[in-house]
C-alpha positions in Angstrom: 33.4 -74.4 -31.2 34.5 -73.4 -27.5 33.4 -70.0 -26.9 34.1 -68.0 -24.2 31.4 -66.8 -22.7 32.7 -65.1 -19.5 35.0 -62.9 -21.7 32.2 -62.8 -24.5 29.8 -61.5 -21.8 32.3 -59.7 -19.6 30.8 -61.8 -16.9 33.5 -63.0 -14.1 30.8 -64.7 -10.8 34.8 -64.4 -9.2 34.9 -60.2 -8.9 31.2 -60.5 -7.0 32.1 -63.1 -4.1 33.7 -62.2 -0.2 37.1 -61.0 -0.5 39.3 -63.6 1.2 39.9 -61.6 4.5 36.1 -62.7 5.5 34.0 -59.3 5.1 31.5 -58.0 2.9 31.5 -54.5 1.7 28.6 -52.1 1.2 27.7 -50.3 -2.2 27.8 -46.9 -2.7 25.4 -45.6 -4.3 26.7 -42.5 -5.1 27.7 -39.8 -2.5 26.9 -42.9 0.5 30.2 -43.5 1.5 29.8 -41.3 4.9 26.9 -43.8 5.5 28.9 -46.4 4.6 31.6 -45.8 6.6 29.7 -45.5 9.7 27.6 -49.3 9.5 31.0 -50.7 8.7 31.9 -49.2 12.3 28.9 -50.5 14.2 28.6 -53.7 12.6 32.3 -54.2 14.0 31.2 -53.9 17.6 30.3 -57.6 18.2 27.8 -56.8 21.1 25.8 -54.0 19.8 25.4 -56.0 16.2 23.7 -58.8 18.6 21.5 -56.0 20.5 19.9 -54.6 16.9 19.7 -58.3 15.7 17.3 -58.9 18.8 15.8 -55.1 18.9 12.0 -55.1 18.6 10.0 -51.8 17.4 8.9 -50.1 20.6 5.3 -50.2 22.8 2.3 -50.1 20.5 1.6 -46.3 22.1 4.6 -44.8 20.1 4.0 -47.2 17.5 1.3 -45.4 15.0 3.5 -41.8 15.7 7.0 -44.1 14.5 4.7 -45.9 11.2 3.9 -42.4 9.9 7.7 -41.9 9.5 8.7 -45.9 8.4 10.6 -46.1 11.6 9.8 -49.7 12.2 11.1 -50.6 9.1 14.5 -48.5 9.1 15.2 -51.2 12.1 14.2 -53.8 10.1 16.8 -52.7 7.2 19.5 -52.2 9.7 18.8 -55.4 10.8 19.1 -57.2 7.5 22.4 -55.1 6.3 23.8 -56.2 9.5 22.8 -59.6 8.6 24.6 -59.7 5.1 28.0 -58.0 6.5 27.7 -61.2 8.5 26.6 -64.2 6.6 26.8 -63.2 3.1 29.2 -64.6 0.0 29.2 -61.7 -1.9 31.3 -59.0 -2.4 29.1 -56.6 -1.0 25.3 -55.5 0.0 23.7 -52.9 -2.0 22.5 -50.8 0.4 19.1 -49.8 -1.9 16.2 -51.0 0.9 18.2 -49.5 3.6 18.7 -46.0 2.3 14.5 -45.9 0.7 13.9 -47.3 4.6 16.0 -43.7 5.7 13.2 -41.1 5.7 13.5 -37.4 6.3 10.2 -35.6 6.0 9.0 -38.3 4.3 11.2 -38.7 1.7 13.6 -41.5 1.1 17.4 -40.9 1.6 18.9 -38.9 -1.7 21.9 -41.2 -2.3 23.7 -38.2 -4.3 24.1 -35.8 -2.2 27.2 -36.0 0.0 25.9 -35.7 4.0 28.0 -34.8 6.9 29.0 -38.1 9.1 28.7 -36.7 12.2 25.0 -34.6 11.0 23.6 -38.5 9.5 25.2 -40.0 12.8 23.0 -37.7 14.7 20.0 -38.2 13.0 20.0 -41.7 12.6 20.6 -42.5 16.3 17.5 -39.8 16.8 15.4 -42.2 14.5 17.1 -45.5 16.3 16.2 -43.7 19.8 12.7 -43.3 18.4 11.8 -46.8 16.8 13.3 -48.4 20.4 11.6 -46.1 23.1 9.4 -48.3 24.9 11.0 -51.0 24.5 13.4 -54.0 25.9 16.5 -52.5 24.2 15.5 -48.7 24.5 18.8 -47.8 25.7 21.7 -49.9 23.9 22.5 -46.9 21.9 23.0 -45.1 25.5 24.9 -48.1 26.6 27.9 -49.0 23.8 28.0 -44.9 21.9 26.7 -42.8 25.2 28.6 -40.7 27.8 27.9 -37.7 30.1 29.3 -34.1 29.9 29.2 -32.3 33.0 28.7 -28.4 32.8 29.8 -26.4 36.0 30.3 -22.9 36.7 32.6 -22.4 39.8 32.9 -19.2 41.5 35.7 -17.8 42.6 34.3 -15.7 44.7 31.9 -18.3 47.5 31.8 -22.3 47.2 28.9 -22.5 45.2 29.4 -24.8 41.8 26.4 -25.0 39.5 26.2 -28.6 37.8 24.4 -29.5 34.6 24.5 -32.9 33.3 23.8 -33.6 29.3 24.1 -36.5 27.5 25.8 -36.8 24.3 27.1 -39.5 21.7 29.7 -37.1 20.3 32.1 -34.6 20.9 33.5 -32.3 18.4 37.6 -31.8 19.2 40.2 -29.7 18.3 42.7 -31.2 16.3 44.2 -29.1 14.4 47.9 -28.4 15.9 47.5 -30.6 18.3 50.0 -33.8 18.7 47.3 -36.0 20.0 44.0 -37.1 21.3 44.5 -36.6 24.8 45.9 -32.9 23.7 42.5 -32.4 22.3 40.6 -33.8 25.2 42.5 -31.6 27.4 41.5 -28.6 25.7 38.4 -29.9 25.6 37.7 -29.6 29.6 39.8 -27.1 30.1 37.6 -24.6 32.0 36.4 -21.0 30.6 36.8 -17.7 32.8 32.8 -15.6 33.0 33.1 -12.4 33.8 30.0 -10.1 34.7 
């Protein structure tokens, strides 16, 4: 007798390798998709993949505050997603160690409930920041996702402008009715009148 055991089964090893345009996919694991999304992004940036490959957990002062929180092993879980979007044959990575690595106040990420992007974005780079400060790659975040917004109040009145620089990794624009980006990043500087 010559049985079938792949249709017996329902077991095809074909639907779980790399799809033939070279990349590996990540599992959602329920509402993930916004975390998802975002890896997919910065694993596509060649040079900042390399930089978390050779990222080290900060100096050993910051180092017993960042254990209490499983920082140093967050990295650690980046660092091995990273390494299966890159090297693996499968379909995709199940994302499991990397989202129990993902703690807020203590607790492991809860993969079904939907999150913001640009809220997770935030705090994730806030953990990154953490797990790297005092260290040799403390500011690669900085370096490929960082910029500078500066805040100045003119006066029409004398020559005195007030500077503030901030930092940021993100902006929030306008887009709604507008035809473009630059449309939106021209609203975005475009200067407010104080009065008082």
């Amino acid at each position: 007798t010559n049985i079938d055991y792949k249709a017996l089964w329902s077991y095809n090893p074909f639907t779980l390798e790399k799809a033939s345009c070279g990349y590996v996919g990540l599992r959602n694991l329920g509402a993930t998709c916004y975390m998802n999304s975002l890896m997919q992004q910065f694993f596509m940036i060649p040079a900042f993949r390399k930089a978390i490959f050779e990222s080290q957990p900060g100096s050993d002062s910051q180092q017993k505050a960042i254990e209490e929180e499983g920082s140093p092993l967050l990295l650690n879980q980046l660092q091995e997603l990273f390494a299966h979007l890159q090297e693996s044959e499968k379909k995709y990575y199940d994302t499991k160690p990397f989202c129990s690595a993902y703690k807020e106040n203590g607790q492991s990420m809860n993969t079904s409930i939907q999150m913001d992007a640009d809220e997770f974005f935030n705090i994730f780079f806030d953990k990154l920041e953490n797990i790297l400060k005092g260290g040799p790659h403390e500011n690669i975040l900085r370096k490929y996702f960082g910029g500078s917004l500066s805040n100045q109040i003119i006066s029409k009145e004398c020559t005195h402008i007030s500077e503030r620089i901030d930092p940021f990794y993100t902006i929030s624009l306008e887009v709604k009715n507008k035809k473009n980006i630059m449309e939106s990043l021209n609203l975005f500087i475009e200067g407010d009148l104080l009065d008082g």
